[in-house]
C-alpha positions in Angstrom: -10.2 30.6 5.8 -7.9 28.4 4.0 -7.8 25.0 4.4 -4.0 23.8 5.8 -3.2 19.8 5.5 -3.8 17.9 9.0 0.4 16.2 8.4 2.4 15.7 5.7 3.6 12.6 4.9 7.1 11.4 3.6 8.9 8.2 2.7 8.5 7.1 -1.0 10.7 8.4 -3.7 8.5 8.2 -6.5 4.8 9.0 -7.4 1.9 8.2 -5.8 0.3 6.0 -7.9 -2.6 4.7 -5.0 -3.6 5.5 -1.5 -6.6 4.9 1.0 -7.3 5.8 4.2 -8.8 3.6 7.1 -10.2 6.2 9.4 -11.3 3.5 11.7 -7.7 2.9 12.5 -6.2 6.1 11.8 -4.2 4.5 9.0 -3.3 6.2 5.5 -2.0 3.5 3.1 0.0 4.9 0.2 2.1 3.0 -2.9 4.3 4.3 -5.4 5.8 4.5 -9.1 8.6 2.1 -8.3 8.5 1.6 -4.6 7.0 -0.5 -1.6 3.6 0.5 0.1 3.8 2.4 3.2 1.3 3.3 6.6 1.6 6.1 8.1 -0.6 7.5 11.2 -3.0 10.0 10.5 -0.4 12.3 12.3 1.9 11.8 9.8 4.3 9.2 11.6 5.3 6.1 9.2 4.9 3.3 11.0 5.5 0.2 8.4 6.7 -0.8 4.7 4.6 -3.5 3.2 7.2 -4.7 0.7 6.0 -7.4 -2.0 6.7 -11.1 -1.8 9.9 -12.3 -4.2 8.6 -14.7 -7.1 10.3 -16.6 -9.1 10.7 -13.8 -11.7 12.0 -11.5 -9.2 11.1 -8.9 -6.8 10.9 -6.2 -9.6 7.4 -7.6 -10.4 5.8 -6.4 -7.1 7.0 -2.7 -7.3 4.4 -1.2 -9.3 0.9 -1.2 -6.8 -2.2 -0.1 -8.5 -4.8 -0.3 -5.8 -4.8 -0.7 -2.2 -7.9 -0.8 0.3 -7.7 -1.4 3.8 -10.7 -2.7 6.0 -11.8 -1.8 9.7 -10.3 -5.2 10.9 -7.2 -4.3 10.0 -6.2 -6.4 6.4 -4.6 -4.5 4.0 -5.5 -5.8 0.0 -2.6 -4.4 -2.5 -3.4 -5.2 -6.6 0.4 -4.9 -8.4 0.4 -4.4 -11.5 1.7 -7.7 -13.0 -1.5 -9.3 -12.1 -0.5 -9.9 -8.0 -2.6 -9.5 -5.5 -1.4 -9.6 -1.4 -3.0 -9.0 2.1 -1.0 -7.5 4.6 -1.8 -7.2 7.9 -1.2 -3.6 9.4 1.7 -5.0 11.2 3.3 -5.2 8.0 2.9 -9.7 7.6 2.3 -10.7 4.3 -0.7 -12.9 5.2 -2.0 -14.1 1.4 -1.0 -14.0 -2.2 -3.1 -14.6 -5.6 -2.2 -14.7 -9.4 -4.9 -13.4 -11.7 -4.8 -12.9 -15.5 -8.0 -10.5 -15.5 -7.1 -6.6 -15.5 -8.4 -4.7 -12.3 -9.7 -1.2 -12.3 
């Protein structure tokens, strides 16, 4: 038997650079190259952009997401490459942001 994909999921332009997937709320969390996050269903649906707060630099500084994880209670943690980290609710809120120097793998 071959194995066929359960959806397929559209909406960024770019590469994926992360993803996860929150099974407990059927939620698959995707960012890319140049580009904002985005949740789609499990069935495929997209249901949100998370886009980046603005800093004083500009908004260019939160398109490049590294890693995203997503918990059971429904927070979604995005690390940007310039150092930015941001929760997001699965609503799509932008609920907390924090600065680091350190690089996160």
């Amino acid at each position: 038997d071959f194995a066929t994909p359960r959806a397929i999921l559209t909406g960024h332009d770019y590469e994926i650079t992360c993803a996860t997937i929150c099974a407990e709320l059927g939620l698959v969390i995707s960012g890319s190259k140049e580009g904002p996050c985005l949740i789609h269903s499990m069935n495929g649906d997209l249901l949100r952009t998370l886009e980046g707060p603005e800093t004083l630099e500009g908004p260019e500084n939160c398109l490049r997401p590294k890693l995203i994880q997503a918990s059971r209670e429904g927070h979604c943690v995005i690390y940007y490459e310039n150092g930015l980290f941001c929760v997001f609710s699965v609503n799509g809120r932008l609920q907390a942001t924090m600065e680091t120097n350190d690089k996160i793998k």
